[in-house]
C-alpha angles and dihedrals in degrees: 000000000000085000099051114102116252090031111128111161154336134210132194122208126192116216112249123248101038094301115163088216116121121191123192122195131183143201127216133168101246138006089245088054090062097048089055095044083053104033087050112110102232084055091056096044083057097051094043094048081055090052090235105152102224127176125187 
């Protein structure tokens, strides 16, 4: 994702009191940036060779 235009930054937070809970957020420019990091095909064959099921 870091190469996709519009991409700043992520940041990955671990849940308090010993929780196992992760959360990732990241930040892009624009809304329309992040569709087309997510909609990109390289993006959804990687998805798909992991067997995430992943629907735009």
């Amino acid at each position: 994702m870091k190469q996709q235009l519009g991409y700043i930054s992520t940041q990955l937070h671990l849940g308090i009191g010993g929780s196992t809970a992760f959360m990732n957020y990241a930040i892009w420019e624009s809304v329309a940036h992040f569709r087309a990091a997510f909609n990109h095909p390289e993006f959804k064959a990687w998805v798909a060779s992991r067997g995430v099921v992943y629907e735009s």
